[in-house]
C-alpha positions as CSV (number, residue, x, y, z in Angstrom):
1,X,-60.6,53.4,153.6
2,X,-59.4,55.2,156.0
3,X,-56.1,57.5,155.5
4,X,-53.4,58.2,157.9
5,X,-53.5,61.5,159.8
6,X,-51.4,64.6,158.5
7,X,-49.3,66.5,160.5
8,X,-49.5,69.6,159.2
9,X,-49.4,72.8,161.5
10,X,-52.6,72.7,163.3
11,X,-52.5,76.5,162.6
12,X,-52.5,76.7,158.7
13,X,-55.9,77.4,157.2
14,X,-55.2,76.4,153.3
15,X,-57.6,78.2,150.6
16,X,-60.3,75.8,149.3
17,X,-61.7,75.8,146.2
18,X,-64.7,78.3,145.3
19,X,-68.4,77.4,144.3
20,X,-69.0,74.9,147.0
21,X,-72.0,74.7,149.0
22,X,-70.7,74.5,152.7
23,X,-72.9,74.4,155.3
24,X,-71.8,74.6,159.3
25,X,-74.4,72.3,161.5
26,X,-74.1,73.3,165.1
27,X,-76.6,70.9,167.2
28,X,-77.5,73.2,170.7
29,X,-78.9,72.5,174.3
30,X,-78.0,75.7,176.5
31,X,-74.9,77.3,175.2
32,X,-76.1,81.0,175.5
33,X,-72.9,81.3,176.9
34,X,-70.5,80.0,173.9
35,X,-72.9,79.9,170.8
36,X,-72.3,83.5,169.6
37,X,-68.9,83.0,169.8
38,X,-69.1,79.9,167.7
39,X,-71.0,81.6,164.7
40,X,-69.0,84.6,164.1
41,X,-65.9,82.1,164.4
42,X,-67.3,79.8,161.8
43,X,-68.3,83.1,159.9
44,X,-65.1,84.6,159.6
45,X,-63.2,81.2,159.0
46,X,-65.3,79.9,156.1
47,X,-67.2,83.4,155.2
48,X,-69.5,81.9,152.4
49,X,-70.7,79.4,154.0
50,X,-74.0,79.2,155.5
51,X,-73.9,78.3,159.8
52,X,-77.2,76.5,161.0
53,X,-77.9,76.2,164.6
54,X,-80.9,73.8,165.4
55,X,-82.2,74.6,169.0
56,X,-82.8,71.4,170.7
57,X,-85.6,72.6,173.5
58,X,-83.3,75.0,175.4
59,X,-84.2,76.9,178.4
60,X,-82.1,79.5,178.4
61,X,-81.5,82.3,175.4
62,X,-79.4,80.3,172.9
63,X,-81.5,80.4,169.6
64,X,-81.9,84.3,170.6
65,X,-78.4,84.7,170.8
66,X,-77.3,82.6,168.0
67,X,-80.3,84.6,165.6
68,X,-78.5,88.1,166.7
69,X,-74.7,86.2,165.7
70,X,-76.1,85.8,161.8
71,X,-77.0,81.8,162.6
72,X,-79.6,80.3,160.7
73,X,-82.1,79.1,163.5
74,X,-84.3,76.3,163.8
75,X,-85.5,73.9,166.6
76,X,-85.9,70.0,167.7
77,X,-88.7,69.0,169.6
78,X,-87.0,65.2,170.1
79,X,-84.3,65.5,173.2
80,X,-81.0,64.5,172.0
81,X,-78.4,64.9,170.3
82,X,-78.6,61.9,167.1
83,X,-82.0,63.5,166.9
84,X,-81.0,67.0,166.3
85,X,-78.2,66.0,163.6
86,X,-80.7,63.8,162.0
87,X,-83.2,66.6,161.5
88,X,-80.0,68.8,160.3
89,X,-79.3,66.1,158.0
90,X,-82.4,66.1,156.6
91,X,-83.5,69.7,156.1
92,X,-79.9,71.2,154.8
93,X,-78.8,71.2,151.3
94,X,-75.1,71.4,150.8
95,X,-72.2,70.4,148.9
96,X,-70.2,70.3,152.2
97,X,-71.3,69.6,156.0
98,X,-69.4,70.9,158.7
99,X,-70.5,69.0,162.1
100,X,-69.4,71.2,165.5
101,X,-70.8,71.6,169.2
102,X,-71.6,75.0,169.8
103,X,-69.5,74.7,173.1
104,X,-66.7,76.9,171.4
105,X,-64.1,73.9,172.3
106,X,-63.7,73.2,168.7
107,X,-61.0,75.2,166.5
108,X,-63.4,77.1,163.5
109,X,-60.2,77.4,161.2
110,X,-59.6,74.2,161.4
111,X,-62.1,73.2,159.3
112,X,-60.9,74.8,155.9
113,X,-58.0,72.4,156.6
114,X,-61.0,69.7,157.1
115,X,-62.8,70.8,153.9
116,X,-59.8,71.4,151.6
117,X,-58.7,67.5,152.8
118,X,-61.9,66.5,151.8
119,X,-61.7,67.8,148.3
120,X,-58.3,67.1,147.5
121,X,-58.5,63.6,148.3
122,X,-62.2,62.5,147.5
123,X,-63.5,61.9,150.8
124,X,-66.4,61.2,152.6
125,X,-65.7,62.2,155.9
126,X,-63.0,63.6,157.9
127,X,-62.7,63.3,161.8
128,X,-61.4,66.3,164.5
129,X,-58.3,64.3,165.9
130,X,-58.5,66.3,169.6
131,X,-55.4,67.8,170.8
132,X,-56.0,69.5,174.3
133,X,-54.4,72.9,174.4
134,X,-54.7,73.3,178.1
135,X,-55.5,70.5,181.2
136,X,-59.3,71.4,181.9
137,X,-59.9,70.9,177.9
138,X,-60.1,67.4,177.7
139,X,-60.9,65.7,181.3
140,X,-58.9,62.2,182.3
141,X,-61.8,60.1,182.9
142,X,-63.3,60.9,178.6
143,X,-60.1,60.6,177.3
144,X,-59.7,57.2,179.4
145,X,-63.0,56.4,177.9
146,X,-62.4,57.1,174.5
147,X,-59.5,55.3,174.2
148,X,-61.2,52.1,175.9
149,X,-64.1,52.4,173.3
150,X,-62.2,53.3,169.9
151,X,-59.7,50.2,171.2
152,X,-63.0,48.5,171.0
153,X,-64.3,49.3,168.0
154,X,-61.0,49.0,166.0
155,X,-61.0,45.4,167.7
156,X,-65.1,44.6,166.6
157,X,-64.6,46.5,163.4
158,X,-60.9,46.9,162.0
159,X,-59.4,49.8,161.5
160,X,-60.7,52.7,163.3
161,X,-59.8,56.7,164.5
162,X,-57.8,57.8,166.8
163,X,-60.9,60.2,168.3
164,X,-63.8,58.1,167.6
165,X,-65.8,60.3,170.2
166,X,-65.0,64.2,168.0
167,X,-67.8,66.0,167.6
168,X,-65.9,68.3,165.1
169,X,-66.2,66.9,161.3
170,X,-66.3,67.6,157.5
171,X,-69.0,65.9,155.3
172,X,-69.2,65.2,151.8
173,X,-73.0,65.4,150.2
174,X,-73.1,61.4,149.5
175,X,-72.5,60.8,153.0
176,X,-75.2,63.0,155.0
177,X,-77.6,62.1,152.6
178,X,-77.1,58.3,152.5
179,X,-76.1,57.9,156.8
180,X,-78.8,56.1,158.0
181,X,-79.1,57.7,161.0
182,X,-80.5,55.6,164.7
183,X,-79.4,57.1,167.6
184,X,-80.8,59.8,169.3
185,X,-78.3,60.8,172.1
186,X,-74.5,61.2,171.8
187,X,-73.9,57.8,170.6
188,X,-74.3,59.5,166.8
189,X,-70.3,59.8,166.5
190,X,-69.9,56.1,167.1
191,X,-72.7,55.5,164.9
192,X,-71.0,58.0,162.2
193,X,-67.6,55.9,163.0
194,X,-69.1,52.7,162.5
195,X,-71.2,53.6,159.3
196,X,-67.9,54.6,157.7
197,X,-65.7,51.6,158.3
198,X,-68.2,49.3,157.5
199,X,-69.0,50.5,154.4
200,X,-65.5,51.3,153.6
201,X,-65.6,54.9,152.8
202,X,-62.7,57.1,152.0
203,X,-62.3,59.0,155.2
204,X,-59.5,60.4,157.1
205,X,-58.3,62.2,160.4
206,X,-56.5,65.5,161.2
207,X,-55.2,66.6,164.5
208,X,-57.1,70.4,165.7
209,X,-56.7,72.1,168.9
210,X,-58.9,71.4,171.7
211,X,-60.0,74.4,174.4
212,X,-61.8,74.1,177.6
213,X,-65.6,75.6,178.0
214,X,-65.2,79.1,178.8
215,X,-66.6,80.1,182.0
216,X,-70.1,80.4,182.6
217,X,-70.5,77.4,180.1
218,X,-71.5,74.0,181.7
219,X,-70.7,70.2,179.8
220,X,-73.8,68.6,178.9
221,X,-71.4,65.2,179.2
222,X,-71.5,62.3,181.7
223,X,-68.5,60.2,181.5
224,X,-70.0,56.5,182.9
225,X,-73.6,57.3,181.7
226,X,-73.0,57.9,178.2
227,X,-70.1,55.6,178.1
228,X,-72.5,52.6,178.7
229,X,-74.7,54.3,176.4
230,X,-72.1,54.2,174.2
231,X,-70.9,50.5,174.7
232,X,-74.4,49.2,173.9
233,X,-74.4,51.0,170.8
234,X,-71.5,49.7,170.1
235,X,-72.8,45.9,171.1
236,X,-76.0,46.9,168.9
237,X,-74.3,48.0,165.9
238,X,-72.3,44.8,166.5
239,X,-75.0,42.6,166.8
240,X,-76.5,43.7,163.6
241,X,-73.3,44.2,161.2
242,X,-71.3,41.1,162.5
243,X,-74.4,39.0,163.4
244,X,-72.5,35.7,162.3
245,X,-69.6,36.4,165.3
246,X,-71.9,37.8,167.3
247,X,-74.1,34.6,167.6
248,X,-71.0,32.7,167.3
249,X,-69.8,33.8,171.0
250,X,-73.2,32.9,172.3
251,X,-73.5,29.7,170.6
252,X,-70.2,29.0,172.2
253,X,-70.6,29.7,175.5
254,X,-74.1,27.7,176.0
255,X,-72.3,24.9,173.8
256,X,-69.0,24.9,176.3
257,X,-71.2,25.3,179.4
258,X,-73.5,21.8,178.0
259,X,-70.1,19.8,177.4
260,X,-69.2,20.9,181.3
261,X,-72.4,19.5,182.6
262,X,-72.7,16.5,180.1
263,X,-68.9,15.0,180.5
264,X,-69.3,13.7,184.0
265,X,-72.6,12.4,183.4
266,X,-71.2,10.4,180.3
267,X,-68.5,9.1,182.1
268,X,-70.6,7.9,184.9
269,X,-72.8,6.2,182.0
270,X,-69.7,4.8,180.4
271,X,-68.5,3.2,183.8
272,X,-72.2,2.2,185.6
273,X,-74.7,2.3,182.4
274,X,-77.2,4.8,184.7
275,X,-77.6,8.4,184.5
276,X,-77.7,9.3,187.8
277,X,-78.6,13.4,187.5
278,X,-81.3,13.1,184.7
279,X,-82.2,17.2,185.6
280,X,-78.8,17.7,184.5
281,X,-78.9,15.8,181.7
282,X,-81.7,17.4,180.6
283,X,-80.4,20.6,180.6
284,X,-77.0,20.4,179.3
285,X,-79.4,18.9,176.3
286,X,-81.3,22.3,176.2
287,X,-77.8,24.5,176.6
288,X,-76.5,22.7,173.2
289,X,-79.6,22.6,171.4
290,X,-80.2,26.7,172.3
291,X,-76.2,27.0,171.3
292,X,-77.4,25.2,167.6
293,X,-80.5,27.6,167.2
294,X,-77.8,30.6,168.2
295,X,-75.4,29.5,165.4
296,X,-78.4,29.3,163.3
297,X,-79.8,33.5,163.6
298,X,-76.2,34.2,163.2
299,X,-76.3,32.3,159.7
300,X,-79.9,33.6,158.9
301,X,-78.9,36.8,159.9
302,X,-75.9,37.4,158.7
303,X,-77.4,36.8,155.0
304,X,-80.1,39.4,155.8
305,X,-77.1,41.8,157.0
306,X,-75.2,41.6,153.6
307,X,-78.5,42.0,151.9
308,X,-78.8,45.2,154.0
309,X,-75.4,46.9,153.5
310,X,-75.5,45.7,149.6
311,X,-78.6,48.6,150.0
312,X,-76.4,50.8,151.9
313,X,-73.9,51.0,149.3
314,X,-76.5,51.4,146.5
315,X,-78.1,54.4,148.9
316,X,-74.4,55.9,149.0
317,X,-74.2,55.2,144.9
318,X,-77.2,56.7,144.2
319,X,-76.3,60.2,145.6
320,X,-74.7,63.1,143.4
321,X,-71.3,62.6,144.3
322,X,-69.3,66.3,144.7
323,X,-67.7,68.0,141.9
324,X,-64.0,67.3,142.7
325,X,-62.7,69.1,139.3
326,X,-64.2,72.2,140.1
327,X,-61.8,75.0,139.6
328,X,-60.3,76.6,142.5
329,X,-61.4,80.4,142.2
């Protein structure tokens, strides 16, 4: 479940404990600009682990640059971000997954805060809570949007983040391995968001500065494009974890908009024994009998769905879970 955020000083970097695997997964398109920077950040704040940059088709000279900064380098030929972090997700072996853009937004020390959370409290996943350290950091209209769609998802889904939308978090093993990954775009962290609360993983949130892209480094973002991008993930993911309310709403819609058409039509039968609009009739008669059908996928379906997260969980049981008793060096 999900625990409340600490306010610790952002700027304390607590020692974690020795022996773990820790890898650092930076997903790239174009950030020649920022990506050296990112490594040798992540380098010197967690220096044994082990920082993978996956190249997703850029045109400029960022899997060059990252190569020269000590990265480990490696390319996706499938545009998009979910595909990229799938393919990371897939190929890297770890006891610990750090998840950052390579924008250099993100604070690198942060994340032995991040990993030392996730050890001393047995978690699964900890989120990045944003906290813009300067104007241009974090602009109006995505931090409009990501409160309108993690309002959302707390409302569809319970209890929720305070950054659904942070590209910036910690991993354990159980979790990377058992995420089964859809999305190929910038929808992941929504899909990350909602595979956590729905399964009811141990997961937690910490607040971390947030910087503006340096100069000569360009967003990748757009606010109303990926936000409905984002919304239909979020109706999707809807659709097939709450099936049963989903179905619900539609079922009563098409049942309220039959009883609009059918009541003055009954009453005009009641008082004159005719029906005097038969095409209306007719198709309030089709509205209620589609509404029954609807209320019948969401009962069909939502049986299927509980077979399909009972697998989930037996996915997420089936993975080595991390050595939480290992001595701290």
């Amino acid at each position: 479940m999900l625990q409340p955020a600490q306010t610790t000083d952002p700027t304390q970097t607590p020692d974690i404990p020795g022996g773990y695997r820790v890898a650092v997964l930076v997903p790239c398109y174009n950030e020649e600009a920022t990506i050296a920077d990112v490594v040798k950040a992540f380098r010197a704040a967690l220096p044994h682990a082990s920082v993978h940059v996956y190249d997703n088709n850029s045109n400029d000279r960022t899997a060059e640059v990252a190569r020269t900064a000590g990265a480990h380098v490696r390319g996706e030929a499938h545009q998009g971000k979910g595909h990229v972090v799938r393919r990371m997700f897939a190929d890297v072996e770890a006891d610990i997954y750090v998840l950052v853009d390579g924008d250099a937004t993100y604070d690198a020390p942060s994340a032995r805060r991040m990993i030392a959370r996730l050890i001393e409290e047995r978690l699964d996943m900890v989120v990045a809570s944003r906290i813009d350290q300067e104007e241009a950091a974090y602009r109006r209209g995505h931090r409009a949007g990501n409160r309108l769609l993690t309002g959302f998802v707390a409302t569809v889904f319970g209890r929720s983040f305070t950054d659904m939308l942070s590209g910036y978090r910690a991993f354990s093993r159980r979790f990377v391995k058992s995420f089964p990954m859809l999305s190929g775009g910038f929808e992941i962290e929504t899909e990350l968001t909602v595979h956590a609360l729905e399964l009811g993983l141990p997961v937690a949130e910490i607040p971390t500065p947030y910087y503006a892209r340096p100069k000569g480094s360009a967003s990748k973002l757009h606010t109303y494009r990926d936000g409905m991008r984002i919304l239909w993930t979020i109706a999707r993911l809807y659709k097939s974890e709450r099936p049963m309310q989903f179905f619900a709403i539609i079922a009563g819609v098409l049942a309220l908009a039959a009883i609009v058409l059918a009541v003055p039509i009954f009453i005009t039968f009641v008082q004159q024994g005719v029906v005097p609009r038969l095409p209306t009739a007719v198709l309030s008669t089709g509205l209620m009998l589609l509404a029954f059908l609807s209320l019948t996928c969401g009962l069909v379906l939502g049986t299927v769905t509980r077979g399909r997260r009972e697998m989930k969980v037996l996915a997420y049981m089936a993975q080595r879970a991390l050595d939480y008793d290992r001595e701290r060096d």
